[in-house]
Biopython code that builds the backbone (N, CA, C, O; Angstrom):
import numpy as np
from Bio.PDB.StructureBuilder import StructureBuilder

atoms = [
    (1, "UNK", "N", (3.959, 20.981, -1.300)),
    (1, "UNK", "CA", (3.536, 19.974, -0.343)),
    (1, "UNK", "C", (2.785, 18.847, -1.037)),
    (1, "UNK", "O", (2.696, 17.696, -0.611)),
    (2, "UNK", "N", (2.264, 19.321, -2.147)),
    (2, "UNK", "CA", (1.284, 18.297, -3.032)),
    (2, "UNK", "C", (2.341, 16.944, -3.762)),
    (2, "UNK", "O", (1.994, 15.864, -4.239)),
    (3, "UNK", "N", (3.492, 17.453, -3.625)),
    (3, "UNK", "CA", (4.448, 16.973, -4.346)),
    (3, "UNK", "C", (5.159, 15.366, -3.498)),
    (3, "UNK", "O", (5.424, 14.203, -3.802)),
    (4, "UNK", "N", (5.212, 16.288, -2.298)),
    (4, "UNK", "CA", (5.350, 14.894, -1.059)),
    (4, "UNK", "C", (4.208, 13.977, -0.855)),
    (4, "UNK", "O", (4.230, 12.764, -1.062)),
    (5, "UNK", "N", (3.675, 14.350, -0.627)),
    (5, "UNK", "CA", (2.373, 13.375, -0.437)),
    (5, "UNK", "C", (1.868, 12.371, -1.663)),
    (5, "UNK", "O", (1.412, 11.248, -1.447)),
    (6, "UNK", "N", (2.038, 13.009, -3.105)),
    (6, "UNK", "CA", (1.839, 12.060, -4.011)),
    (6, "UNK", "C", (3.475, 11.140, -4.075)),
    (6, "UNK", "O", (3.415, 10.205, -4.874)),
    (7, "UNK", "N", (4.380, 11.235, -3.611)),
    (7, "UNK", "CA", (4.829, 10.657, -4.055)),
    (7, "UNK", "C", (5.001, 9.249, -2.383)),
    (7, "UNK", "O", (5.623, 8.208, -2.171)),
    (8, "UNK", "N", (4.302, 9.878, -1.844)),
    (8, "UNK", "CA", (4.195, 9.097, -0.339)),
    (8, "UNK", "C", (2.973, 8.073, -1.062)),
    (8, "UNK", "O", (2.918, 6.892, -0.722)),
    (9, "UNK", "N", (2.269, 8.486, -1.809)),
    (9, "UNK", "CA", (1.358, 7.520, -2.117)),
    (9, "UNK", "C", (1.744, 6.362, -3.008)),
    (9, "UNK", "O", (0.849, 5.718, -3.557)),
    (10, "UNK", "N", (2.771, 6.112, -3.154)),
    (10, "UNK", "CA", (3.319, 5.323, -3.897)),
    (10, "UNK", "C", (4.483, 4.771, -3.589)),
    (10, "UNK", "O", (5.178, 4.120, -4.370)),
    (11, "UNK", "N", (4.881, 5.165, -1.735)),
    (11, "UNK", "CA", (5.698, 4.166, -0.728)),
    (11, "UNK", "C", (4.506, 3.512, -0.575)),
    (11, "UNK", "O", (4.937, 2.642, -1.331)),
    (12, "UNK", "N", (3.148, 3.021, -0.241)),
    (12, "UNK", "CA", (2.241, 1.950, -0.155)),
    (12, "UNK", "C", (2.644, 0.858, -1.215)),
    (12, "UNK", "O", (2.925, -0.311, -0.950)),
    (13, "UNK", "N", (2.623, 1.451, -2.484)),
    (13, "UNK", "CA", (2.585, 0.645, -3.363)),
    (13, "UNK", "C", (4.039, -0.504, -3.056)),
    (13, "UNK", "O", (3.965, -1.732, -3.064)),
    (14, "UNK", "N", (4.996, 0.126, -2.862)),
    (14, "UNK", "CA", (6.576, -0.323, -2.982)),
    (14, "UNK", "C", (6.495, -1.648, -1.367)),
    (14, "UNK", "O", (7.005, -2.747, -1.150)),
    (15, "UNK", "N", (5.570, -0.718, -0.588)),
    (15, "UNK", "CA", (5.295, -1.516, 0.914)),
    (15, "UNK", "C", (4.663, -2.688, 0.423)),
    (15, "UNK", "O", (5.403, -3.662, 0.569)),
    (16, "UNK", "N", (3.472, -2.988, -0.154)),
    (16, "UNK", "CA", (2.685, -3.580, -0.653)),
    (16, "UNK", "C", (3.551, -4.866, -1.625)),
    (16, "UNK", "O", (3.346, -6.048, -1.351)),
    (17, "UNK", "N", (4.515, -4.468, -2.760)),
    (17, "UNK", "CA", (5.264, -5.362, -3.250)),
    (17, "UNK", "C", (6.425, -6.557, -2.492)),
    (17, "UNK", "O", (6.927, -7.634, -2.815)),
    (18, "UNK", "N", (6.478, -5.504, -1.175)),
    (18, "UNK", "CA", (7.671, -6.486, -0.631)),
    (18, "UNK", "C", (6.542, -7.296, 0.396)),
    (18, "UNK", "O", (6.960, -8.354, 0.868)),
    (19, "UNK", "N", (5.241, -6.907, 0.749)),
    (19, "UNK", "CA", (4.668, -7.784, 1.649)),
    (19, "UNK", "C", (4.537, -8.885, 1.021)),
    (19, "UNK", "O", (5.034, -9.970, 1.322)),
    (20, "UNK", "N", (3.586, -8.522, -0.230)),
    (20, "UNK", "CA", (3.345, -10.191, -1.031)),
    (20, "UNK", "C", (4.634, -10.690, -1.431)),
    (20, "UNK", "O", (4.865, -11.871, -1.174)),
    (21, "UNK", "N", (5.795, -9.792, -2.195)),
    (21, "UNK", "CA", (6.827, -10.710, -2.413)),
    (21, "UNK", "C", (7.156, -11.977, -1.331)),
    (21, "UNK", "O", (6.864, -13.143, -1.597)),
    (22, "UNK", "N", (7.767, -11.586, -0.154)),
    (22, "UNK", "CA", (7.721, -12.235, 1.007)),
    (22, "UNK", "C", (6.970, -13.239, 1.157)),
    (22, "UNK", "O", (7.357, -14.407, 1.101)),
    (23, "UNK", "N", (5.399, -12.728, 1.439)),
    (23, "UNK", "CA", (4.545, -13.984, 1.699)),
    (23, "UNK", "C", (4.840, -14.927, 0.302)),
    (23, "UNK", "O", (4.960, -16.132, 0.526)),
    (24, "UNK", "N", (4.950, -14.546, -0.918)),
    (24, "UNK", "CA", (5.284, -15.805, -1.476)),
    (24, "UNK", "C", (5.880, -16.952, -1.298)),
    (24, "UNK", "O", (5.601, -18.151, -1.336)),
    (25, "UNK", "N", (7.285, -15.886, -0.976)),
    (25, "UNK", "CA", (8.472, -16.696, -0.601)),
    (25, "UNK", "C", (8.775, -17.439, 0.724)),
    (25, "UNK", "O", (9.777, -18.142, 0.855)),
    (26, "UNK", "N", (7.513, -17.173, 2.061)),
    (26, "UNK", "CA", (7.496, -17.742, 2.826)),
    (26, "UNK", "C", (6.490, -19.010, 2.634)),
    (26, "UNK", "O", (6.934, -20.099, 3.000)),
    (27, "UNK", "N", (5.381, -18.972, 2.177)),
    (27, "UNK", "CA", (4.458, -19.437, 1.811)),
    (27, "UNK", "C", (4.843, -21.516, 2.206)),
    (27, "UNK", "O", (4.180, -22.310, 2.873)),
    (28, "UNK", "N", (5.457, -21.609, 1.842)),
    (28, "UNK", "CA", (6.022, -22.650, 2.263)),
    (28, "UNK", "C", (6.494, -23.056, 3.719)),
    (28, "UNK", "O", (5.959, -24.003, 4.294)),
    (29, "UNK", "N", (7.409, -22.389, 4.243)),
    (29, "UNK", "CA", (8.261, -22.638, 5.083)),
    (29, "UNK", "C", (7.214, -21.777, 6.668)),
    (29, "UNK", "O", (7.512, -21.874, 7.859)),
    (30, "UNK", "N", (6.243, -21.155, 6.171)),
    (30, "UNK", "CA", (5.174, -20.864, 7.589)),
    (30, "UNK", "C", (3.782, -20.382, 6.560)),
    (30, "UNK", "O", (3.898, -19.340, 5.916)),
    (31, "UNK", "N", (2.916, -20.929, 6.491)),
    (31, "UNK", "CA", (1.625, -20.637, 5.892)),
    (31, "UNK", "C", (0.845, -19.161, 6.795)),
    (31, "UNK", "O", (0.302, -18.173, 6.299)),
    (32, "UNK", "N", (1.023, -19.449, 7.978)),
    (32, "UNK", "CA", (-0.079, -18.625, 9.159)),
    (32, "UNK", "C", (0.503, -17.346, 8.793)),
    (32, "UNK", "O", (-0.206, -16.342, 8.864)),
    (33, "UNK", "N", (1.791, -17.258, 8.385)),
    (33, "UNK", "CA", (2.585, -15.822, 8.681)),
    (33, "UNK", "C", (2.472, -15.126, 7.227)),
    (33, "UNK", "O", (2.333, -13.903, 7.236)),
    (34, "UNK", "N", (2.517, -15.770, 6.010)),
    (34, "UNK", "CA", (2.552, -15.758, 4.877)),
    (34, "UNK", "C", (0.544, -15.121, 4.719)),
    (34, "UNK", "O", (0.246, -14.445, 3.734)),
    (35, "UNK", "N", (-0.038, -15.307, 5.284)),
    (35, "UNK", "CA", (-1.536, -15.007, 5.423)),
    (35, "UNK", "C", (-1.368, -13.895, 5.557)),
    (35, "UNK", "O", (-1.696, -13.125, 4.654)),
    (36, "UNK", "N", (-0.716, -13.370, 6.902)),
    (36, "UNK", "CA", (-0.429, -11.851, 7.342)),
    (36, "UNK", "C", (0.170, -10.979, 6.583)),
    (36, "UNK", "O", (-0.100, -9.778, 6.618)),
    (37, "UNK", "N", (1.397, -11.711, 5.511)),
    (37, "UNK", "CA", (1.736, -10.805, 5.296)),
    (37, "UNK", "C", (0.936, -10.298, 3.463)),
    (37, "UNK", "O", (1.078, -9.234, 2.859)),
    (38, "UNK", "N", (0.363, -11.193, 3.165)),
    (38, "UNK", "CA", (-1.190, -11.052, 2.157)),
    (38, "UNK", "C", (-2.103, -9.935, 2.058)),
    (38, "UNK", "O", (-2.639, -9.241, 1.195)),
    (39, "UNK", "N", (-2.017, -10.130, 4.011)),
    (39, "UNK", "CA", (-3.858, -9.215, 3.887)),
    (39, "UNK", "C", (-2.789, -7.872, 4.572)),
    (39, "UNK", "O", (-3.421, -6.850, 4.838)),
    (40, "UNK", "N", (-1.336, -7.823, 4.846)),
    (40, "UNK", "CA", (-0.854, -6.726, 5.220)),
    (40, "UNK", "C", (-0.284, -6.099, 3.429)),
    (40, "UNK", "O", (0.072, -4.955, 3.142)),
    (41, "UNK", "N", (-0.322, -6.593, 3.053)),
    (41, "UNK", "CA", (0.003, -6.168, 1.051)),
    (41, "UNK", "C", (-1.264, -5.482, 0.369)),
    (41, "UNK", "O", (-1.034, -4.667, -0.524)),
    (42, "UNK", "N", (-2.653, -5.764, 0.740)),
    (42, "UNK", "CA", (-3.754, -5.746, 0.700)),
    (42, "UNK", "C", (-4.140, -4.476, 1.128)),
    (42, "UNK", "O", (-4.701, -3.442, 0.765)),
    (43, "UNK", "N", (-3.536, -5.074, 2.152)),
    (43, "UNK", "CA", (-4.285, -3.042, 3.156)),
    (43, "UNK", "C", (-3.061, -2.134, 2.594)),
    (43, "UNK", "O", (-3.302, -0.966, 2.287)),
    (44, "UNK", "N", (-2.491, -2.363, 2.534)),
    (44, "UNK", "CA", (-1.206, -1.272, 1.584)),
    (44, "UNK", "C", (-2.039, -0.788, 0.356)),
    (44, "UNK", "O", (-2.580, 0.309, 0.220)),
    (45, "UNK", "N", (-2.024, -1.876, -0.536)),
    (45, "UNK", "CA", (-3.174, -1.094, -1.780)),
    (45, "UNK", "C", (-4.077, -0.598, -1.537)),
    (45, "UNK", "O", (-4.322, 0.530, -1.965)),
    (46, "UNK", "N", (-5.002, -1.365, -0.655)),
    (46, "UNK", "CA", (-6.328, -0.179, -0.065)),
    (46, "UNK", "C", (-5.920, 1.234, -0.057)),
    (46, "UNK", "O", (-6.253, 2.195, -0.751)),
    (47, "UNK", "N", (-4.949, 1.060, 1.110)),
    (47, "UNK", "CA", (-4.433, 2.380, 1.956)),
    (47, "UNK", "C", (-3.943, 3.631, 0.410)),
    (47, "UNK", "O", (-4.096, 4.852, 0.384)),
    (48, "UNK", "N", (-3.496, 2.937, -0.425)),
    (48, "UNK", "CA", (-2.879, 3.907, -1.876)),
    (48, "UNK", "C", (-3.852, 4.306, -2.337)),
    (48, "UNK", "O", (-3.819, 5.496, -2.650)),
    (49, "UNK", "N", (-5.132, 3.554, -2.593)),
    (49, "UNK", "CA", (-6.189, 3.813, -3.251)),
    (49, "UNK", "C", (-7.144, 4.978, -2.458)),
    (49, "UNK", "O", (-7.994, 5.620, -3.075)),
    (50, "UNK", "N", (-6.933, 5.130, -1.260)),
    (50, "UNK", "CA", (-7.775, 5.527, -0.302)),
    (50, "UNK", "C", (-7.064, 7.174, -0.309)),
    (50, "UNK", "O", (-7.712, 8.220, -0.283)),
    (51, "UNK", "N", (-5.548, 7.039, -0.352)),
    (51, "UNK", "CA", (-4.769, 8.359, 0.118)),
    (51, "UNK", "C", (-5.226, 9.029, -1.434)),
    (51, "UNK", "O", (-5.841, 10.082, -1.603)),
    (52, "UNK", "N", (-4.773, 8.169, -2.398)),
    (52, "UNK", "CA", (-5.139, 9.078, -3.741)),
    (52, "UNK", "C", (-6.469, 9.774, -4.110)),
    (52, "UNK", "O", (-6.625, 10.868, -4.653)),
    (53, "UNK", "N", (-7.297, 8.972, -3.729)),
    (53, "UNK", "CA", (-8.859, 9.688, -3.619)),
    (53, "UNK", "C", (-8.838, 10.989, -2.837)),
    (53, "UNK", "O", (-9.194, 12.118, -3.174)),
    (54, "UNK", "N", (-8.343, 10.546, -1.741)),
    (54, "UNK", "CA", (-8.675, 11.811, -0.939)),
    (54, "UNK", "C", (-7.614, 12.844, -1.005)),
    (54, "UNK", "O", (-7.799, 13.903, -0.406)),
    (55, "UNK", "N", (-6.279, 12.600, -1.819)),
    (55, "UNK", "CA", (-5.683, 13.525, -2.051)),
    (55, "UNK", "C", (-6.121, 15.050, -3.064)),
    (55, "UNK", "O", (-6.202, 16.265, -2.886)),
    (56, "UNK", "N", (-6.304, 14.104, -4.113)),
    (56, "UNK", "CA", (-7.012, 14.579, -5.326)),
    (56, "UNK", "C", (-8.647, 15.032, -4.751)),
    (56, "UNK", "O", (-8.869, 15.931, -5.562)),
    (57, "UNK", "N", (-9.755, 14.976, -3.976)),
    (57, "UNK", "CA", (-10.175, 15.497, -3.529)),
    (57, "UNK", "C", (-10.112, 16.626, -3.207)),
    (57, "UNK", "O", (-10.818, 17.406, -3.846)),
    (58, "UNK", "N", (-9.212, 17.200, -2.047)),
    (58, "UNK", "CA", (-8.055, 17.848, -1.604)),
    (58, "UNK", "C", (-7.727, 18.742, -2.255)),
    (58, "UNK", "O", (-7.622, 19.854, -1.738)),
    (59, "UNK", "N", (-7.433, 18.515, -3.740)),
    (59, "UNK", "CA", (-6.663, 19.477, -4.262)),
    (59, "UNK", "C", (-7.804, 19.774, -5.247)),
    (59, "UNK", "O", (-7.410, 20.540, -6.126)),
    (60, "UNK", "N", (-9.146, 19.398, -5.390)),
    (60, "UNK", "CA", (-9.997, 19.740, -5.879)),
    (60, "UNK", "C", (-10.378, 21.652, -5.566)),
    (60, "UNK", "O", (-10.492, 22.773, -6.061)),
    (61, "UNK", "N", (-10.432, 20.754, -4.266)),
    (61, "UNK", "CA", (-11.275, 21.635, -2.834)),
    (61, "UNK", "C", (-10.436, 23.129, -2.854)),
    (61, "UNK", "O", (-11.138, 24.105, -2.591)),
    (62, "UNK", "N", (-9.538, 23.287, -3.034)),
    (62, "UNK", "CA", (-8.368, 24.124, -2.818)),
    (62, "UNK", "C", (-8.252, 24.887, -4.487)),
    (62, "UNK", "O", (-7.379, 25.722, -4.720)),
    (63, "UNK", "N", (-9.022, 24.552, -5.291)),
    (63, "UNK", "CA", (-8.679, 25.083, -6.546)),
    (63, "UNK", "C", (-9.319, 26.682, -6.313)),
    (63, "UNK", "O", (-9.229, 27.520, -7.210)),
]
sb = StructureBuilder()
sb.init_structure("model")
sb.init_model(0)
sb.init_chain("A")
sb.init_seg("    ")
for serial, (resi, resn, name, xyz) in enumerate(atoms, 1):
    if name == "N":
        sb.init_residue(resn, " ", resi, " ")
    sb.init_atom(name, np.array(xyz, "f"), 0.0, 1.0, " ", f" {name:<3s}", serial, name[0])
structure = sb.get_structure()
């Protein structure tokens, strides 16, 4: 099960690349939306950084 979840932690990351990719590439053609999709790339890395802590926690706890 440890096996799914780390590797779920690193669909954020892949989520995270296509948000900013995007907002780059919109960046032009709508600014307001290109914002969203920034701070939605943002909370993706948070969210990776956040699952890995507490994964590894987790599997501390369980040793």
């Amino acid at each position: 099960m440890s096996k799914f979840f780390k590797y779920f932690e690193y669909a954020y990351i892949v989520f995270a690349l296509i948000f900013i990719g995007t907002a780059i590439y919109e960046y032009n053609i709508s600014p307001n939306r290109s914002y969203m999709l920034f701070a939605m790339g943002i909370v993706a890395i948070l969210m990776f950084f956040f699952k890995r802590r507490f994964r590894r926690r987790f599997e501390e706890r369980n040793k």
